[in-house]
Jmol script that loads the backbone (N, CA, C; Angstrom):
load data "model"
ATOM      1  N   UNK A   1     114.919  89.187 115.655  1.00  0.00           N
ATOM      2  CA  UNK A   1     114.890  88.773 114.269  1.00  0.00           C
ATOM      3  C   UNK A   1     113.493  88.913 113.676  1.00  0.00           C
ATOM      4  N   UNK A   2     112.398  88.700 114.434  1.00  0.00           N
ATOM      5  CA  UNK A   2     110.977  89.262 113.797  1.00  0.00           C
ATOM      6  C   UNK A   2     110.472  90.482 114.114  1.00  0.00           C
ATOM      7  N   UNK A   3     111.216  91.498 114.552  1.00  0.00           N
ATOM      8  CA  UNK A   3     110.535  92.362 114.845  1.00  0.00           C
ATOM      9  C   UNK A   3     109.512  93.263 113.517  1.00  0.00           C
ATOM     10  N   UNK A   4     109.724  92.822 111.877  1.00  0.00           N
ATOM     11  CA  UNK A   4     109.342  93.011 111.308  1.00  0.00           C
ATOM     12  C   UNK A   4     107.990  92.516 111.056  1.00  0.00           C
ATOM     13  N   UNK A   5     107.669  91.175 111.659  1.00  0.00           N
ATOM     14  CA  UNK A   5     106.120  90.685 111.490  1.00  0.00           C
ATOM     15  C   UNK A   5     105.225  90.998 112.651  1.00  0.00           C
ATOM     16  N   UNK A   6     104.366  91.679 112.088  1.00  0.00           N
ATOM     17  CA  UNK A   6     103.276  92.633 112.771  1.00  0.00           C
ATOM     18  C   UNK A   6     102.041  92.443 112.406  1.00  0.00           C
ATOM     19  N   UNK A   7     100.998  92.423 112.469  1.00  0.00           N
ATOM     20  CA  UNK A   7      99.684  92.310 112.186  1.00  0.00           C
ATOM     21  C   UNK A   7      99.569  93.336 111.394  1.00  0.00           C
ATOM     22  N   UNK A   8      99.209  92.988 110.412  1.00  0.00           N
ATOM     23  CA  UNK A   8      98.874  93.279 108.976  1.00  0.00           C
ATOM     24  C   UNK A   8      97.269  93.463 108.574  1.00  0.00           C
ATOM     25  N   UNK A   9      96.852  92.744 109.427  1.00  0.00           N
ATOM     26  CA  UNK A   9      95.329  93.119 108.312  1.00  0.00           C
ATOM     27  C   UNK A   9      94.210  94.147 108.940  1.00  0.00           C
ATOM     28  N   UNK A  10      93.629  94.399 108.550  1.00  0.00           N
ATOM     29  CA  UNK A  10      92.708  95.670 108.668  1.00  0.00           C
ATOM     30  C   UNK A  10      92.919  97.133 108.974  1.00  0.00           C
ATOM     31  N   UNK A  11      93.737  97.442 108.469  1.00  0.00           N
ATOM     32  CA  UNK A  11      94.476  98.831 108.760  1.00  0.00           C
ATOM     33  C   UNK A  11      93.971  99.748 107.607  1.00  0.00           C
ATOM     34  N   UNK A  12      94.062 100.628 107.471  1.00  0.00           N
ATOM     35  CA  UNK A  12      93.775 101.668 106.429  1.00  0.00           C
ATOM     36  C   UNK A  12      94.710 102.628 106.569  1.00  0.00           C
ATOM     37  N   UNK A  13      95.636 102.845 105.340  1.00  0.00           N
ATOM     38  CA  UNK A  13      95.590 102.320 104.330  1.00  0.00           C
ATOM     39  C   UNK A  13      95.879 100.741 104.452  1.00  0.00           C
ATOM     40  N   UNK A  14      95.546 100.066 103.263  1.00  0.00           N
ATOM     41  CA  UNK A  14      95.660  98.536 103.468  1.00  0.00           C
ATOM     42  C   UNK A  14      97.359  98.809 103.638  1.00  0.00           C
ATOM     43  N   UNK A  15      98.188  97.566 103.817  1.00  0.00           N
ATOM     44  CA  UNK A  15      99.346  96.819 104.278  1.00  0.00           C
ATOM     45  C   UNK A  15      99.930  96.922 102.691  1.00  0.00           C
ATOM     46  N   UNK A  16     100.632  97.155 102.177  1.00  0.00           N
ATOM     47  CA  UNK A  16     101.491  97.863 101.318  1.00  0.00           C
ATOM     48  C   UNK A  16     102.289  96.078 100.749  1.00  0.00           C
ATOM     49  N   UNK A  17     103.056  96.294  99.442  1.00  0.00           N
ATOM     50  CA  UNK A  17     103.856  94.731  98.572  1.00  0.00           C
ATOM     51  C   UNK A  17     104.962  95.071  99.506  1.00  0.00           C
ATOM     52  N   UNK A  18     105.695  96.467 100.591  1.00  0.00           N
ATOM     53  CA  UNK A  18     106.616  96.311 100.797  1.00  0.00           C
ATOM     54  C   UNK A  18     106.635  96.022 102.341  1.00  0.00           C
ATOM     55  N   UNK A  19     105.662  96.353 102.974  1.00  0.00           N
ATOM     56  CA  UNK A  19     105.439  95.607 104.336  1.00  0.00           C
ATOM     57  C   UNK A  19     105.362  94.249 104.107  1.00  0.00           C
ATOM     58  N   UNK A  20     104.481  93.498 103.371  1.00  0.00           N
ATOM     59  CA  UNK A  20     104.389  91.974 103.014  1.00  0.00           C
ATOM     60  C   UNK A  20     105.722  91.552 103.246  1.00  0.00           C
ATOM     61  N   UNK A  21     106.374  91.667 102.392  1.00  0.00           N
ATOM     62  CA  UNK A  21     108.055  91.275 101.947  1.00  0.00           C
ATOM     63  C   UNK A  21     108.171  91.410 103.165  1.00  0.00           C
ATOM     64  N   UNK A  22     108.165  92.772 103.889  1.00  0.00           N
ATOM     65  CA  UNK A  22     109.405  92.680 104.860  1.00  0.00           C
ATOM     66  C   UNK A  22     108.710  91.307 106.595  1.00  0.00           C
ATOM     67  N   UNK A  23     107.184  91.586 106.136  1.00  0.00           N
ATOM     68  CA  UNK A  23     107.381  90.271 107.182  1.00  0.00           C
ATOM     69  C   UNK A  23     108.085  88.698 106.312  1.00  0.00           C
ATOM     70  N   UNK A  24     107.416  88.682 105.084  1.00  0.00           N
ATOM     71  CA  UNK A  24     107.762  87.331 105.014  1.00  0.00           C
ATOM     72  C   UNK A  24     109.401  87.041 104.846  1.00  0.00           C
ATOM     73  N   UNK A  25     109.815  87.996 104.926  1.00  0.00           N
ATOM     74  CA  UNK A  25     111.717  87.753 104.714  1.00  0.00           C
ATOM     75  C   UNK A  25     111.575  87.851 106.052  1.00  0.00           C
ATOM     76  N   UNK A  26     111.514  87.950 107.071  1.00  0.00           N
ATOM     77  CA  UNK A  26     111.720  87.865 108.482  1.00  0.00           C
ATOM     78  C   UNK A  26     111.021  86.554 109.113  1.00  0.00           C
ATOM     79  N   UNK A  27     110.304  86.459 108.855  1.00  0.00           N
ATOM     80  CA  UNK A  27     109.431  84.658 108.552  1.00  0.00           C
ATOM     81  C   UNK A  27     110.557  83.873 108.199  1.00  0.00           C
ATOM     82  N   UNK A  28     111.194  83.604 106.771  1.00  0.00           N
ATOM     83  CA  UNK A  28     111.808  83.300 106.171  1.00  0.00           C
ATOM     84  C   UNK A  28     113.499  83.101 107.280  1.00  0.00           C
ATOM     85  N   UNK A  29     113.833  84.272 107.350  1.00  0.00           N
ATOM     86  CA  UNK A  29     115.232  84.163 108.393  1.00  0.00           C
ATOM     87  C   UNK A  29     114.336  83.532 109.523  1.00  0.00           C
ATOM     88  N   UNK A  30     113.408  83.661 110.431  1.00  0.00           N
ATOM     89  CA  UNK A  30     113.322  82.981 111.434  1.00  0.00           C
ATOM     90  C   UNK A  30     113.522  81.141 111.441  1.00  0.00           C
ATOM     91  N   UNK A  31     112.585  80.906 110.423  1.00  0.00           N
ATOM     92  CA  UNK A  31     112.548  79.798 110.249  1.00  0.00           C
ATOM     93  C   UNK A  31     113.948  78.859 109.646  1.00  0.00           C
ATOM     94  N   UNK A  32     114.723  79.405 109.133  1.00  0.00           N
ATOM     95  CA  UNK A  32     115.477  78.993 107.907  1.00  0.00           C
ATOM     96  C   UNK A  32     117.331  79.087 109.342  1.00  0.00           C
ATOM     97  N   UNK A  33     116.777  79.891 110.322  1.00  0.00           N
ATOM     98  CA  UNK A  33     117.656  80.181 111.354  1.00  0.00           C
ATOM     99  C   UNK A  33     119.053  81.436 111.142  1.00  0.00           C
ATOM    100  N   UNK A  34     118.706  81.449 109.854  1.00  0.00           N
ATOM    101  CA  UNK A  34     119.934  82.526 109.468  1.00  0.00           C
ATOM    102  C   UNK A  34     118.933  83.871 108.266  1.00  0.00           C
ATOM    103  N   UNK A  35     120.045  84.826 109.121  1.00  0.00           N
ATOM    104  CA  UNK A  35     119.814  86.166 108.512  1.00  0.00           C
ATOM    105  C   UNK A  35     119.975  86.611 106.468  1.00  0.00           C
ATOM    106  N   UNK A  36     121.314  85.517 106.715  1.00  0.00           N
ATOM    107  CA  UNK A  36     121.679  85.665 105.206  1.00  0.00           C
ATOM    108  C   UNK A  36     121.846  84.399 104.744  1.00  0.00           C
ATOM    109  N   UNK A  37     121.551  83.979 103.506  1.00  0.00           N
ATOM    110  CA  UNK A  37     121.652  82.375 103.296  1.00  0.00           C
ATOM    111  C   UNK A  37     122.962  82.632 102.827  1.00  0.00           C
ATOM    112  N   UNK A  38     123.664  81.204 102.232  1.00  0.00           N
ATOM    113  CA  UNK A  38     124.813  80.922 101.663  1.00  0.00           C
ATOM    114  C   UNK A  38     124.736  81.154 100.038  1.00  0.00           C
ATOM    115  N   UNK A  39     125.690  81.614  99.656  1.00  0.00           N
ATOM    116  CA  UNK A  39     125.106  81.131  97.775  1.00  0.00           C
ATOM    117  C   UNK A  39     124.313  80.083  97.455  1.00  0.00           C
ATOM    118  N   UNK A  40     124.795  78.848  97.979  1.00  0.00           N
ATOM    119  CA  UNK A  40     124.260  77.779  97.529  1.00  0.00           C
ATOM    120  C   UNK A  40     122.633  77.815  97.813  1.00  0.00           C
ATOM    121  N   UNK A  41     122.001  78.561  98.959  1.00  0.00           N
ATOM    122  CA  UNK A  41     120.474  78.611  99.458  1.00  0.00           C
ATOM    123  C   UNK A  41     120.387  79.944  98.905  1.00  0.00           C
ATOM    124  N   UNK A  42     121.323  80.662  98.567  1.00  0.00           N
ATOM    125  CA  UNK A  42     120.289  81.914  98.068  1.00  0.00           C
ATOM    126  C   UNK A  42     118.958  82.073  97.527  1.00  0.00           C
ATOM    127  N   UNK A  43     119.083  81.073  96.098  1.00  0.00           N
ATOM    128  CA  UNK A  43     118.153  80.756  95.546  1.00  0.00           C
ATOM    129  C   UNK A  43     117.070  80.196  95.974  1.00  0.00           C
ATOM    130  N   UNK A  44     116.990  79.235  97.000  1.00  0.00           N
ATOM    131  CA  UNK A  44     115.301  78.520  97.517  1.00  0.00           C
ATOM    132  C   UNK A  44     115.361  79.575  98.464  1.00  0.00           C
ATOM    133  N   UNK A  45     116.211  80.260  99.590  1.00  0.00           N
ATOM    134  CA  UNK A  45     115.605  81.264 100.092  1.00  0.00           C
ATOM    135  C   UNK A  45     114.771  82.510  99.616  1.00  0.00           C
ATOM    136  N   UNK A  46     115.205  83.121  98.875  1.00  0.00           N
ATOM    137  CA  UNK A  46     114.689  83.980  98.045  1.00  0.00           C
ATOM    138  C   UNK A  46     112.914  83.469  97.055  1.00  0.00           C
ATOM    139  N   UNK A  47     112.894  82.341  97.073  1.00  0.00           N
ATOM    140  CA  UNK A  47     111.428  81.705  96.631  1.00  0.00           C
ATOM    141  C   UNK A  47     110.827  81.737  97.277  1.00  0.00           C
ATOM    142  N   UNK A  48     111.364  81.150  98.593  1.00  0.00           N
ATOM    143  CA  UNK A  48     110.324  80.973  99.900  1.00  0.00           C
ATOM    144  C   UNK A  48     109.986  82.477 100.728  1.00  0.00           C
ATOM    145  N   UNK A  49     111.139  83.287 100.334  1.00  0.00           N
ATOM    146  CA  UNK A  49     110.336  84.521 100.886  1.00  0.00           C
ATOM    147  C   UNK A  49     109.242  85.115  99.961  1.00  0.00           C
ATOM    148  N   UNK A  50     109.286  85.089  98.041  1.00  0.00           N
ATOM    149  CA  UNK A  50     108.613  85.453  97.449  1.00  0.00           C
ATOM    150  C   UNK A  50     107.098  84.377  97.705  1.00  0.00           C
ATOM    151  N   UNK A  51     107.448  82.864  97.720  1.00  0.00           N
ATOM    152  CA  UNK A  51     105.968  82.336  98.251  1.00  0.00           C
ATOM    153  C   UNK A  51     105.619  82.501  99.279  1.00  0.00           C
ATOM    154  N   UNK A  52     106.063  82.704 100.552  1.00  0.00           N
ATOM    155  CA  UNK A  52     104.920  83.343 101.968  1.00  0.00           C
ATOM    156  C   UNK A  52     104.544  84.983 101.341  1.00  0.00           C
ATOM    157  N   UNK A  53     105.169  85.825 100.863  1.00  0.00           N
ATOM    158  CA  UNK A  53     104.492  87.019 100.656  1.00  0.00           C
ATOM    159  C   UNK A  53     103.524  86.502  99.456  1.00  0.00           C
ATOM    160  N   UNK A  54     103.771  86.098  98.966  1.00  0.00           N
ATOM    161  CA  UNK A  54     102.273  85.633  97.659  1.00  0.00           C
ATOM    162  C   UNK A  54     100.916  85.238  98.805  1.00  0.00           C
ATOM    163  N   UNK A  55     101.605  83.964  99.460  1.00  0.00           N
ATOM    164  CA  UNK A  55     100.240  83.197 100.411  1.00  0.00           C
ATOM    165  C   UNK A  55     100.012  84.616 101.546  1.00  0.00           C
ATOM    166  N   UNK A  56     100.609  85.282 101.876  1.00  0.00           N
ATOM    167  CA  UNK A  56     100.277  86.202 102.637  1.00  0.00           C
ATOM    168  C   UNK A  56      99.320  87.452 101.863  1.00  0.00           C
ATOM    169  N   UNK A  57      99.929  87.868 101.091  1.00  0.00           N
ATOM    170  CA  UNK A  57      98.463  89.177 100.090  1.00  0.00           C
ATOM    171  C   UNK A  57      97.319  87.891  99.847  1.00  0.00           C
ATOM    172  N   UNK A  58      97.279  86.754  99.636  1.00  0.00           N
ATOM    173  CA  UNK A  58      96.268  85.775  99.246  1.00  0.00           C
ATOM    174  C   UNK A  58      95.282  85.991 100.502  1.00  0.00           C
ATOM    175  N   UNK A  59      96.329  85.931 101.871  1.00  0.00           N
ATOM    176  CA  UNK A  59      95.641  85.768 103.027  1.00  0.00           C
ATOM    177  C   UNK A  59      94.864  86.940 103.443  1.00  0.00           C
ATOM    178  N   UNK A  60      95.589  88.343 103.500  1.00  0.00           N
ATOM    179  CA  UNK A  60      94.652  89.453 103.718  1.00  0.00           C
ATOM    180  C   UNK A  60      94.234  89.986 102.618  1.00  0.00           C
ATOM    181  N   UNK A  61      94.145  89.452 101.412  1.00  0.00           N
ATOM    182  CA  UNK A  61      93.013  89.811 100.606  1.00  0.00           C
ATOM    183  C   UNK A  61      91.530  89.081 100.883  1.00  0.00           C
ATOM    184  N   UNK A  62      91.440  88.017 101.528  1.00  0.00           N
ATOM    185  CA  UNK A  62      90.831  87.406 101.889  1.00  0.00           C
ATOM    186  C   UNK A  62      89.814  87.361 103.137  1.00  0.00           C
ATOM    187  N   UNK A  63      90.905  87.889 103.938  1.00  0.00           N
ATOM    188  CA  UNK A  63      90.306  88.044 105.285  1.00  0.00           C
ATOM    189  C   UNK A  63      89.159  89.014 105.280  1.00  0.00           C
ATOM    190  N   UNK A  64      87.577  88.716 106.024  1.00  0.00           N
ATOM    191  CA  UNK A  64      86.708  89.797 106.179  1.00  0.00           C
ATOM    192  C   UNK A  64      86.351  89.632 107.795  1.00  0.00           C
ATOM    193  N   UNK A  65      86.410  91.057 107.914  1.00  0.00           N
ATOM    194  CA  UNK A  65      85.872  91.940 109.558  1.00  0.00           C
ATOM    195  C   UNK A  65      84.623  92.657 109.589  1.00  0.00           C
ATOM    196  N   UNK A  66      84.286  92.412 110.671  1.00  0.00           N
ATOM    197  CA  UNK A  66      83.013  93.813 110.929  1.00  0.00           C
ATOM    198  C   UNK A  66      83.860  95.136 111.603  1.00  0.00           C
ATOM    199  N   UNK A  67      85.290  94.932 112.038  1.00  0.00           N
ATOM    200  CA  UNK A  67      85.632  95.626 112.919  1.00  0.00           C
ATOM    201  C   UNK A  67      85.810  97.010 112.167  1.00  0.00           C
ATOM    202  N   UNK A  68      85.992  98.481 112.529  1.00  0.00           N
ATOM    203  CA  UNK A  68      86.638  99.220 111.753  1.00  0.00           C
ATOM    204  C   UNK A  68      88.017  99.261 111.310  1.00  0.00           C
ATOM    205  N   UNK A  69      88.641  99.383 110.745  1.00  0.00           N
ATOM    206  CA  UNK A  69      89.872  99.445 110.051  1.00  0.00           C
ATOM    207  C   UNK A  69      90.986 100.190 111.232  1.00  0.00           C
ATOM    208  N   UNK A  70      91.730  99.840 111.747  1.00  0.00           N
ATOM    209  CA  UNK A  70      92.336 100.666 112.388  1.00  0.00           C
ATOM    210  C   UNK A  70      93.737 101.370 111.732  1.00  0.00           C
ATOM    211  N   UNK A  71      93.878 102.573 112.759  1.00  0.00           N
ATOM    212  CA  UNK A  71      94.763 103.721 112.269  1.00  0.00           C
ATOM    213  C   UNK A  71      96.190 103.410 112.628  1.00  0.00           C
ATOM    214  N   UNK A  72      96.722 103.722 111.251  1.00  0.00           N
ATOM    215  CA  UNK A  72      98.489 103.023 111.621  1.00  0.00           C
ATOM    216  C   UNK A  72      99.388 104.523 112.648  1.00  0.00           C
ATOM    217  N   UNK A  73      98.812 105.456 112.812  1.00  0.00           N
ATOM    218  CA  UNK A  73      99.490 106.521 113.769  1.00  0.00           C
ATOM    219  C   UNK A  73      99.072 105.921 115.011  1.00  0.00           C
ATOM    220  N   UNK A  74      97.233 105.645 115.249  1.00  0.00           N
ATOM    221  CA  UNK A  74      97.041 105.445 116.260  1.00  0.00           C
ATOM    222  C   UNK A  74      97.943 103.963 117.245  1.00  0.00           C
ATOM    223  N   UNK A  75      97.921 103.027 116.044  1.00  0.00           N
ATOM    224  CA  UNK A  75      98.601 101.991 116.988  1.00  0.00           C
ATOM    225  C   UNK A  75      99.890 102.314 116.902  1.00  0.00           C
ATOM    226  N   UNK A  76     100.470 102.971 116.554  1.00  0.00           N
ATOM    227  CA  UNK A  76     102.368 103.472 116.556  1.00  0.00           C
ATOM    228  C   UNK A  76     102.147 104.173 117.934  1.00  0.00           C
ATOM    229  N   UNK A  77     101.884 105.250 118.068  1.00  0.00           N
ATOM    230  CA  UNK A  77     101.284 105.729 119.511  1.00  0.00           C
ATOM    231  C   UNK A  77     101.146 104.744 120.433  1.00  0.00           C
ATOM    232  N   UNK A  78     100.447 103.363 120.631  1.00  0.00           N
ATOM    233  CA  UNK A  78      99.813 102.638 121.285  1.00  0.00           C
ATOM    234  C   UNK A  78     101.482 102.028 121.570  1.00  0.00           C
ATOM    235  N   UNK A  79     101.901 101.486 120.347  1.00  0.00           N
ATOM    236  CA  UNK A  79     102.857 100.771 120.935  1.00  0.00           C
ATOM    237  C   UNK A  79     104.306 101.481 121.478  1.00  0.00           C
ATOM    238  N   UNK A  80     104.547 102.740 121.111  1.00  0.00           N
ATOM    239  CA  UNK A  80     105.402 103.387 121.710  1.00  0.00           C
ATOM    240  C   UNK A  80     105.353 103.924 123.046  1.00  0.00           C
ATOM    241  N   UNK A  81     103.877 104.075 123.576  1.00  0.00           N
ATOM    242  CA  UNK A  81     103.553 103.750 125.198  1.00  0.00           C
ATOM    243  C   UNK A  81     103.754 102.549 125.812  1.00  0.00           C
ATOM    244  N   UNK A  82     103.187 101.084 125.084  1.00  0.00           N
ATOM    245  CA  UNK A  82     103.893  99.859 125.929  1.00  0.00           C
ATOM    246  C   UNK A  82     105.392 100.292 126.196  1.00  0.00           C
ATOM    247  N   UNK A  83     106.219 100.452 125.224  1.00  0.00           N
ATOM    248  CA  UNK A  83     107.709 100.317 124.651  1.00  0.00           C
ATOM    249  C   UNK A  83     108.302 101.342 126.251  1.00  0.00           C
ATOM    250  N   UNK A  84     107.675 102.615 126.253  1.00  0.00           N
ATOM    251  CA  UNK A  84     107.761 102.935 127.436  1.00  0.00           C
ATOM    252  C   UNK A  84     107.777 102.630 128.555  1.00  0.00           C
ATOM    253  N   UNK A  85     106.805 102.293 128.969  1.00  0.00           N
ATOM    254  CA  UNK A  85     106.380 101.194 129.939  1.00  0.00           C
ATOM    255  C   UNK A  85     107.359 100.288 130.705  1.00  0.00           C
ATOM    256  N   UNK A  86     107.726  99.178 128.869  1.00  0.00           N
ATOM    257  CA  UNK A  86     108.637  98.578 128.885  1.00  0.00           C
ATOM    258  C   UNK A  86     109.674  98.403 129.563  1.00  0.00           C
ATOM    259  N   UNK A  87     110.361  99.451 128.815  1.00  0.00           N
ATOM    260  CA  UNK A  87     111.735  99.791 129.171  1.00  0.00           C
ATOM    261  C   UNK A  87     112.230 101.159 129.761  1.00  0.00           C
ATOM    262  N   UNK A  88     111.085 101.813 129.679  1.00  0.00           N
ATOM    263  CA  UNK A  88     111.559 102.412 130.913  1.00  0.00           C
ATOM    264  C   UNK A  88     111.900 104.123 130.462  1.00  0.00           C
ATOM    265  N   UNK A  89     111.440 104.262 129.038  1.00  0.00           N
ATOM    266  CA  UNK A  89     112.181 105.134 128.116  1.00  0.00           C
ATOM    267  C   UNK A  89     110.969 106.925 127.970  1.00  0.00           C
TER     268      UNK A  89
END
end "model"
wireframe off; spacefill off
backbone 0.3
color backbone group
């Protein structure tokens, strides 16, 4: 259910309004325990995913590193060798 929240900050290009969303709606179902709310929660679900992605661009707009920015091919690479590893693939 989280496989969408990933470390987000210091990447170049920066972390995109549609990566945000997609961790904080996965935040959102984790916490909330369900994938899809009911009608009746549609509505505060749908806030609470739009307020963690607000407090989240707040958060890595914020954040400062000395580190260099790292490369989103290079860690896709990185993690498709664990994933290997892993499982075996």
């Amino acid at each position: 259910m989280c496989r969408n929240i990933r470390p987000l900050s210091n990447f170049e290009p920066p972390a995109t309004d549609d990566e945000i969303s997609a961790a904080a709606l996965q935040y959102v179902r984790k916490i909330a325990g369900v994938t899809k709310p009911s009608r009746v929660n549609a509505e505060a679900f749908d806030r609470a995913v739009a307020e963690v992605a607000a407090a989240s661009t707040r958060l890595l707009d914020s954040l400062v590193t000395t580190a260099p920015p790292k490369d989103r091919e290079v860690e896709a690479a990185k993690a498709r060798e664990r994933a290997a590893l892993r499982y075996g693939t």
